[in-house]
C-alpha atoms as one frame of an Amber mdcrd trajectory, in Angstrom:
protein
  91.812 263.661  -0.472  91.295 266.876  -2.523  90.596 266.954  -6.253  93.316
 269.582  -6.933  95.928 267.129  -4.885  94.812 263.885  -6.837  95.592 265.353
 -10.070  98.737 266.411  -8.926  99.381 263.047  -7.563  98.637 261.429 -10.643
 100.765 263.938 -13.001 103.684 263.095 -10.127 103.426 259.746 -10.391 103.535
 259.753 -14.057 106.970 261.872 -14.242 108.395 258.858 -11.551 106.950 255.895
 -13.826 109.115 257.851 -16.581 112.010 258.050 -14.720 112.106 261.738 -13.914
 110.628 264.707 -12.586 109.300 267.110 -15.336 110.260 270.142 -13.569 113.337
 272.273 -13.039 114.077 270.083 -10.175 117.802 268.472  -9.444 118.744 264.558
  -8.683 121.243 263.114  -6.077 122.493 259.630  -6.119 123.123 257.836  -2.827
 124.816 254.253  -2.372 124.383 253.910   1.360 120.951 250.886   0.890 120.697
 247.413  -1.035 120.301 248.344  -4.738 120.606 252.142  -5.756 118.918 255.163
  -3.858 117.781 257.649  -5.630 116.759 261.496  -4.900 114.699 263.864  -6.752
 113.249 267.313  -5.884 110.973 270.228  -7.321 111.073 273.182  -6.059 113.007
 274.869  -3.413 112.812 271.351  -0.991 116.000 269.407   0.016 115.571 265.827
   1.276 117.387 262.719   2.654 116.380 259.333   2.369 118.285 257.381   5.225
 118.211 253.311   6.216 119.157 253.980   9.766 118.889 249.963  10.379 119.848
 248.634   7.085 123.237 246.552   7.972 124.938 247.549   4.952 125.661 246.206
   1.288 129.096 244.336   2.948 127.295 242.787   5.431 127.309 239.030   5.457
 123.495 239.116   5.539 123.005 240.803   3.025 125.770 239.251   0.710 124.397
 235.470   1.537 120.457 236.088   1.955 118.491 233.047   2.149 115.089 232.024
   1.651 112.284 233.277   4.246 115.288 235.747   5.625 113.924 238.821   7.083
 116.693 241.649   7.119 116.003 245.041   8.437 115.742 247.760   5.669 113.783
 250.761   6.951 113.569 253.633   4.718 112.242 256.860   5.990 113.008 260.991
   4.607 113.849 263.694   5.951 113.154 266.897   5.268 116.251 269.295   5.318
 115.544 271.912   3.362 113.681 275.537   4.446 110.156 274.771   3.194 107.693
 272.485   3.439 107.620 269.463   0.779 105.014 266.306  -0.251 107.048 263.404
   0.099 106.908 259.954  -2.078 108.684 256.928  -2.395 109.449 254.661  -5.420
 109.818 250.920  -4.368 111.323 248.921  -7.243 111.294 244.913  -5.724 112.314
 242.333  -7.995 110.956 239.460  -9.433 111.638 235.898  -9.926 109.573 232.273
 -11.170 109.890 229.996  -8.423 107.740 227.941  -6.329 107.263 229.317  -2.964
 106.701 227.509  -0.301 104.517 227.944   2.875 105.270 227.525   6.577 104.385
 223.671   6.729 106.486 223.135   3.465 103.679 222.654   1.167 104.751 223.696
  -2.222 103.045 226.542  -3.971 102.430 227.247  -7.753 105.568 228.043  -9.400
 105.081 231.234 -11.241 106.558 234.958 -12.066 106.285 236.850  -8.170 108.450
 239.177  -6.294 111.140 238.004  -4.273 110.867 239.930  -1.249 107.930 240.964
   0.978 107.611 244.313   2.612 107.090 243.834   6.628 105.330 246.324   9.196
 104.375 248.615   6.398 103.325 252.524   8.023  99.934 253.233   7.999 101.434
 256.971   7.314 102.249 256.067   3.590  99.325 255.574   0.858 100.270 253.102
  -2.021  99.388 255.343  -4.751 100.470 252.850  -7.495 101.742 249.675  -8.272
 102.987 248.643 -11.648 104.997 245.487 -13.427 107.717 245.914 -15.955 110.137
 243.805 -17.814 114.162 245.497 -18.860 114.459 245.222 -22.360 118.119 244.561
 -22.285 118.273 241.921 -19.392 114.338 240.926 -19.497 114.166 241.551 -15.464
 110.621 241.652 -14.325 110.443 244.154 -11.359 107.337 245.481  -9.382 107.198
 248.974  -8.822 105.029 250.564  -5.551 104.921 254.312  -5.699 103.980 255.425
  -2.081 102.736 258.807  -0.962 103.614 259.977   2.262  99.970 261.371   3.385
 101.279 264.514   5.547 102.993 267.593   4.134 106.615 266.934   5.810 107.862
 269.949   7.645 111.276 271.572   7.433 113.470 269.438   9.970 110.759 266.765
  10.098 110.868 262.666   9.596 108.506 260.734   7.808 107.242 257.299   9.258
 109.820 254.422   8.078 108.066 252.833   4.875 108.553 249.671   6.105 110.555
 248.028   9.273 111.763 245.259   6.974 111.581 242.926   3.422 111.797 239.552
   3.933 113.035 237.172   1.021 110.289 234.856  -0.161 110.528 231.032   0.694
 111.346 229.923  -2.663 112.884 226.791  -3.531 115.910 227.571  -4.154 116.652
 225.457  -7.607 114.166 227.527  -9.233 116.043 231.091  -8.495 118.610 232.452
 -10.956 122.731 232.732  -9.992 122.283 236.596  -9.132 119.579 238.142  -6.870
 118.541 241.949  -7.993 118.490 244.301  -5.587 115.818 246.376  -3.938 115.710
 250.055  -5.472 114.469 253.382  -3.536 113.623 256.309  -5.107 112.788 259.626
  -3.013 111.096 262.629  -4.832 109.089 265.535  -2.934 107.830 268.714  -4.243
 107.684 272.086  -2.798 103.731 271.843  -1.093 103.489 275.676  -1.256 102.981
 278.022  -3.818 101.990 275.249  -6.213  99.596 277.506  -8.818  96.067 276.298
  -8.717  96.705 273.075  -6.042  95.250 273.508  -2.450  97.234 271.793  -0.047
  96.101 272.991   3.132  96.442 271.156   5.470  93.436 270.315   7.632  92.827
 269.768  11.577  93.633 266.419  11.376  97.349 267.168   9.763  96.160 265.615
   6.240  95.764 267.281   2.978
């Protein structure tokens, strides 16, 4: 990966840590995934983020998930905009202290750990960061995985699926709280041309 692009990456991924894009950019809210989907854009780029297997918030699986559940939550973007874009994706998972346990029912060490595992993860998408956080006002831990999507997206193009699906730890289930948080997405991308002073041609091999 270029010099030029990591700094970029790293000034992107500071705007998403703090909530925003520092740009003249615009933000869409979607409901159509567990938790709340965000998008945000820079530059003349429009995207969707779409769960094309995710049952649905109403779904019975979703409303009564059990330990060691797997449910199929597969978030890819699309580009629909007229220009070429660099893709990411914010992955806020929640956490919980609980004892998990393994497949022969041993017990585990009880301690603070997301909830859900991400399955089938796409080689196509570089974790860029990962970072823990607590909510002042409810004192939620979440984890938060900032993925890059590690080919410029073209205009009417589709981005691997993230993942294929999250799968609620084993955790005993005396040591969870009443309410389970949800999952949140977050999609940003950025205009990957005329960005002064970044090269982000693209090489033979389709990567920056």
């Amino acid at each position: 990966m270029k010099k030029s692009h990591k700094k970029l990456i790293a000034s992107i991924v500071a705007c998403i840590l703090a909530g925003t894009m520092a740009f003249n950019g615009t933000m869409a809210y979607l409901t159509d995934t567990e938790g709340a989907v965000n998008i945000a854009t820079v530059g003349k780029v429009n995207i969707d983020l779409e769960e094309p297997g995710y049952p649905g918030n109403d779904s019975d699986e979703v409303k009564s998930i059990l330990p060691n559940q797997e449910i199929v939550k597969d978030p890819q973007v699309e580009n629909t905009g007229d220009n070429a874009a660099l893709v990411y994706l914010k992955v806020d998972v929640p956490q919980e202290t609980f004892t998990e346990l393994s497949s022969d029912g041993m017990k585990g060490e009880t301690k603070l750990q997301d909830l859900f595992a991400m399955k089938s993860l796409s080689e196509n998408w570089e974790l860029i960061k990962t970072e823990t956080s607590t909510d002042a006002d409810t004192a939620k831990t979440k984890t938060t995985y900032i993925y890059a999507y590690r080919k410029t997206l073209a205009k009417g193009a589709k981005t691997d699926k993230l993942f294929e699906k999250v799968q609620m730890k084993n955790a005993v289930e005396s040591d969870l709280s009443g309410k389970v948080e949800d999952i949140v997405i977050q999609a940003y991308a950025i205009q990957a041309t005329d960005i002064p002073g970044e090269d982000l041609t693209v090489g033979e091999d389709g990567y920056m």
